[in-house]
C-alpha positions as CSV (number, residue, x, y, z in Angstrom):
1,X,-137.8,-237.2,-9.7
2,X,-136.4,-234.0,-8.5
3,X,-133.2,-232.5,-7.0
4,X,-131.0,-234.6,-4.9
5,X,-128.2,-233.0,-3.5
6,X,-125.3,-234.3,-1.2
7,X,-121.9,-233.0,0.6
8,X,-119.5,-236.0,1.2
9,X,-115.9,-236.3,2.7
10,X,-113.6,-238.6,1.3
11,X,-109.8,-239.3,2.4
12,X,-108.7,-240.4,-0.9
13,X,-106.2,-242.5,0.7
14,X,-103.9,-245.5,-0.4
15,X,-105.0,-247.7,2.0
16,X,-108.9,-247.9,3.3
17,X,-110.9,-245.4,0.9
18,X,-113.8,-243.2,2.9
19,X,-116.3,-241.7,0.9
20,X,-119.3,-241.3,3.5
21,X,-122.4,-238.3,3.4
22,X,-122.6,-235.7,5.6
23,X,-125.5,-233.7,4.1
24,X,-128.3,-234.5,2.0
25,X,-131.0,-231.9,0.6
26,X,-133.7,-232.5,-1.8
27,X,-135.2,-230.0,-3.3
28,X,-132.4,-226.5,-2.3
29,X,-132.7,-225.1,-5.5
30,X,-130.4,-221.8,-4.3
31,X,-127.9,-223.7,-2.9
32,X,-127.6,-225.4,-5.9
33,X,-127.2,-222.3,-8.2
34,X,-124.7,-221.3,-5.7
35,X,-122.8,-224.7,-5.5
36,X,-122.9,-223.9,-9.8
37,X,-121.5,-220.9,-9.6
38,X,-118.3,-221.5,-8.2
39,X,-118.3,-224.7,-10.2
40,X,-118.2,-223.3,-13.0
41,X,-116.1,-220.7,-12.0
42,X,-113.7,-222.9,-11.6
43,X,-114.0,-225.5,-14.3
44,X,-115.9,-223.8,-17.1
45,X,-119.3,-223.9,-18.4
46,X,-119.7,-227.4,-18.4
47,X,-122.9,-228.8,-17.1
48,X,-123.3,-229.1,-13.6
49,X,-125.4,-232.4,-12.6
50,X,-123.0,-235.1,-11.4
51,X,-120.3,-233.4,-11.2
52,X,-117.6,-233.0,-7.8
53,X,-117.2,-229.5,-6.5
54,X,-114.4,-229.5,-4.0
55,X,-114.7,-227.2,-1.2
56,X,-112.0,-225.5,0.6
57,X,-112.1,-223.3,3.4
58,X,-112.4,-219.7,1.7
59,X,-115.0,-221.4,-0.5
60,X,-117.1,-222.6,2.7
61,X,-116.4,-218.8,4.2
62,X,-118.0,-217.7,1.3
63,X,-120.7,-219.9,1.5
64,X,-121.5,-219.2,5.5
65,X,-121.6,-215.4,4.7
66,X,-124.2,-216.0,2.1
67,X,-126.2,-218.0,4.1
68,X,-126.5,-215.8,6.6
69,X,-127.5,-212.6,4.2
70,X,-129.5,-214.7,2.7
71,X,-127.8,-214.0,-0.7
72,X,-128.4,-217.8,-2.6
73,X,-129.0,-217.0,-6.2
74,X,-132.5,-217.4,-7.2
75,X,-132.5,-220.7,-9.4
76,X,-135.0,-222.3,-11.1
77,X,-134.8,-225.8,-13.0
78,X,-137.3,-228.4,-14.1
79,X,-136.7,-231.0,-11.0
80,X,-135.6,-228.2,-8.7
81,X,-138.7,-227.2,-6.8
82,X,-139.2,-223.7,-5.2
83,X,-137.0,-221.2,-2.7
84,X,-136.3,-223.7,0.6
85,X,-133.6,-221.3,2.4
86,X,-135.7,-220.9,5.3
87,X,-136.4,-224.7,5.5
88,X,-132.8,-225.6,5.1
89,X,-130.9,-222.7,6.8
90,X,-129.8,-224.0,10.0
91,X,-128.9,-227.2,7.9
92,X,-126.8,-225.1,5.8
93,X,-125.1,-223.2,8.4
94,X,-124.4,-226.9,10.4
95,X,-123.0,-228.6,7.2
96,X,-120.2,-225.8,6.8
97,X,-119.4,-225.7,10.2
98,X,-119.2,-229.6,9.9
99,X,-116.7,-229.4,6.7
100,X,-115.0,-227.1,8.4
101,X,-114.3,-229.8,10.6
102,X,-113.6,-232.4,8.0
103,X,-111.0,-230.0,6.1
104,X,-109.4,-229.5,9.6
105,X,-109.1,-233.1,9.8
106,X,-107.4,-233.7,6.6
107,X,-110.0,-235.0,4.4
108,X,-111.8,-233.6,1.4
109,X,-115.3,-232.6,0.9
110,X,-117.4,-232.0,-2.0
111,X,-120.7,-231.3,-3.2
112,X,-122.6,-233.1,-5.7
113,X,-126.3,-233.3,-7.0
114,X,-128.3,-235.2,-9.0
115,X,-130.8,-233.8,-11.4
């Protein structure tokens, strides 16, 4: 057991529906609190574990800046393991300029994690 996280794109089209992965973590527990953060920011205190969070472009801005100061809230859970920025931070940096992409392209992508 422990924390699964994901970032997918989806079209959410009439015809052929997409809903493919392009990121997988396990285990990021400051991306997670930050991913909760602006969740709940957005839609209220209710809990985060999953739950879709929609990303836009000012959100993934946000994100990227972040990263780079190395400003992900600590977090702490149960299944969430210990501080992985440094493992995942060229990951990180990838899967926003990736969704970046995506949202360019018309689709949607959110983030979602399993606790």
């Amino acid at each position: 057991m422990g924390l699964d996280q994901y970032a997918r794109v989806e079209n959410g089209g009439d015809d052929e529906v997409l809903d493919t992965q392009i990121a997988y973590w396990r285990k990021h527990p400051h991306l997670q609190g930050w991913m909760e953060n602006k969740y709940r920011a957005i839609n209220g205190e209710k809990e985060f574990n999953c739950e879709k969070l929609y990303l836009t472009h000012p959100i993934l801005n946000e994100l990227e800046v972040d990263i780079r100061k190395n400003d992900l809230p600590e977090t702490t859970g149960f299944f969430y393991g210990c501080d992985s920025d440094d493992h995942y931070k060229k990951q990180d940096l990838k899967f926003v300029n990736d969704a970046h992409g995506y949202l360019d392209d018309g689709y949607k992508v959110y983030y979602s994690s399993w606790w």
